[in-house]
C-alpha positions in Angstrom: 157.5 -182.6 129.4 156.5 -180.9 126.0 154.5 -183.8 124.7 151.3 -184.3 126.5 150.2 -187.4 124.8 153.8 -189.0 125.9 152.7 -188.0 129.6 149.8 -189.3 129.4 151.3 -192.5 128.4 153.7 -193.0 130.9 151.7 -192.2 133.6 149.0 -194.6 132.5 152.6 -197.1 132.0 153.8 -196.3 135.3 150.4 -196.7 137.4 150.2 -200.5 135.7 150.2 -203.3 138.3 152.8 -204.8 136.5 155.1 -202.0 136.7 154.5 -202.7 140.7 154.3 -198.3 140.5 157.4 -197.8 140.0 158.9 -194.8 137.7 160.5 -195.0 134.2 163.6 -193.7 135.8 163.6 -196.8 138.3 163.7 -198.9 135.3 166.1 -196.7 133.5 168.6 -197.2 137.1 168.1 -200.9 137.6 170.5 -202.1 135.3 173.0 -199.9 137.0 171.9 -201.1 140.1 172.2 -205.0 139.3 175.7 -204.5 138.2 177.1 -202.9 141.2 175.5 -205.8 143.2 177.0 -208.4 140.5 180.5 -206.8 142.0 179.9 -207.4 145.7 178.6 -210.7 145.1 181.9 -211.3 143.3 184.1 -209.9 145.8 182.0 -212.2 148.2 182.8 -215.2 145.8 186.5 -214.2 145.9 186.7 -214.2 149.6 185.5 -217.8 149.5 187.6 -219.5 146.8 190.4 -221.3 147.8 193.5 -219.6 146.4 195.3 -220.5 143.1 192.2 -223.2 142.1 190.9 -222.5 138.9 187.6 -220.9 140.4 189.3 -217.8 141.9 191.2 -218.0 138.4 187.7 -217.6 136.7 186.4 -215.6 139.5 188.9 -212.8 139.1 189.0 -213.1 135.5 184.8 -212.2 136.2 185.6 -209.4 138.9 188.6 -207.9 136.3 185.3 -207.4 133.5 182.9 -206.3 135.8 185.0 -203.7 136.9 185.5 -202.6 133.5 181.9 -202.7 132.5 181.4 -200.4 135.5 184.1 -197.9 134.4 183.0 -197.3 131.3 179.1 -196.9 132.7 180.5 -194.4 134.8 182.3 -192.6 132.1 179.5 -192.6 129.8 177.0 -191.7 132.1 179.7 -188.5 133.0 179.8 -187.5 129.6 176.3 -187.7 129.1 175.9 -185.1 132.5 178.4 -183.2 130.9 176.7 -183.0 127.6 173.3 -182.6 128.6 174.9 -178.8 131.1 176.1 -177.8 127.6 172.4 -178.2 125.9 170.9 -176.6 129.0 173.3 -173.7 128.9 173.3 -173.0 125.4 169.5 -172.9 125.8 170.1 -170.0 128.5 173.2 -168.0 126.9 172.6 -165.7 123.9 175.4 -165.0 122.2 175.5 -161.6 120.1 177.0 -163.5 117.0 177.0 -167.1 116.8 180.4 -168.1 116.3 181.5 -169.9 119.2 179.5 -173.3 119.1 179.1 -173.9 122.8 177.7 -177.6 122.3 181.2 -180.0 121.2 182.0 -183.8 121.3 185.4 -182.4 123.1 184.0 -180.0 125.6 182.7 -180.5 129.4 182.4 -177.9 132.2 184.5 -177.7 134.4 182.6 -175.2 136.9 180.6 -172.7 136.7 179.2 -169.7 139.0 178.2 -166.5 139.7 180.6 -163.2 140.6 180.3 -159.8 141.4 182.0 -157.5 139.2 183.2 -154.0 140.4 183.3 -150.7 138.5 185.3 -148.0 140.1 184.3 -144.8 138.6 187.4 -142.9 139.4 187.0 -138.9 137.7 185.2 -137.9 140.8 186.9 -136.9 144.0 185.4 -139.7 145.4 185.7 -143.5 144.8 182.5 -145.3 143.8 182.1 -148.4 143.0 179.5 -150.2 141.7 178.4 -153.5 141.6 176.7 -155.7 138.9 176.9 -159.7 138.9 178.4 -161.9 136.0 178.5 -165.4 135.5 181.6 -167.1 134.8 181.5 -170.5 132.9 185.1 -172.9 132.9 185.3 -175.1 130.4 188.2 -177.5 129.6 188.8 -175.8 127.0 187.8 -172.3 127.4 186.5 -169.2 129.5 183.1 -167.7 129.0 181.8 -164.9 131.1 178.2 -163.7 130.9 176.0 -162.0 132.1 172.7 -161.4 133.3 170.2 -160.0 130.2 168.8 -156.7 131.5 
């Protein structure tokens, strides 16, 4: 979004006959796409074989790596969500000093939200409580509260 001369580009890409107008992120989800269809054409294949021949033997063998291929996708496609939240919200938190290095190899988050904090002032006779919201931030690894900057 930053670089104007990149936008350019892509749209003049994307509005190409040849790209039949479809989106860099179509192209960039295609792959994923062909490989989840690969799967149900094997399961389709499997259903057909007769059992114990050599082609439900190679069929499996087929289905078994496929699979695979599709877990690790998965996974990297998590961690890369799960890296990307940590750039994002190390962009938005300001720490005070900068010891704790939010972004890690390691560390994913878990869940994240916002609460309500309450202050009771108690020397008066009567109780009052106040309000103010906080963010609360679980990593695997760790607990950050924040809060709003005033």
């Amino acid at each position: 979004n930053g670089n104007a001369g990149f936008q350019q580009l892509l749209e003049r890409l994307e509005s190409d006959p040849v790209c039949q107008r479809l989106s860099l992120k179509s192209f960039l989800i295609l792959p994923f796409q062909r490989i989840t269809r690969l799967k149900l054409l094997l399961q389709n294949i499997l259903k057909r074989t007769r059992p114990g021949s050599e082609e439900e033997v190679q069929a499996t063998q087929a289905y078994d790596a496929l699979e695979k291929l599709i877990k690790d996708c998965n996974e990297n496609v998590q961690r890369m969500k799960s890296t990307e939240e940590l750039i994002y919200l190390s962009q938005k938190i300001e720490f005070e000093c900068k010891i704790f290095p939010l972004i890690s190899q390691s560390r994913r988050l878990v869940k994240c939200g916002e609460l309500t904090a309450l202050d009771f002032n108690t020397p008066s006779p009567k109780w009052k409580v106040t309000t103010r919201p906080i963010y609360l931030h679980l990593f695997n690894d760790c607990l950050l509260l924040s809060r709003p900057k005033e």
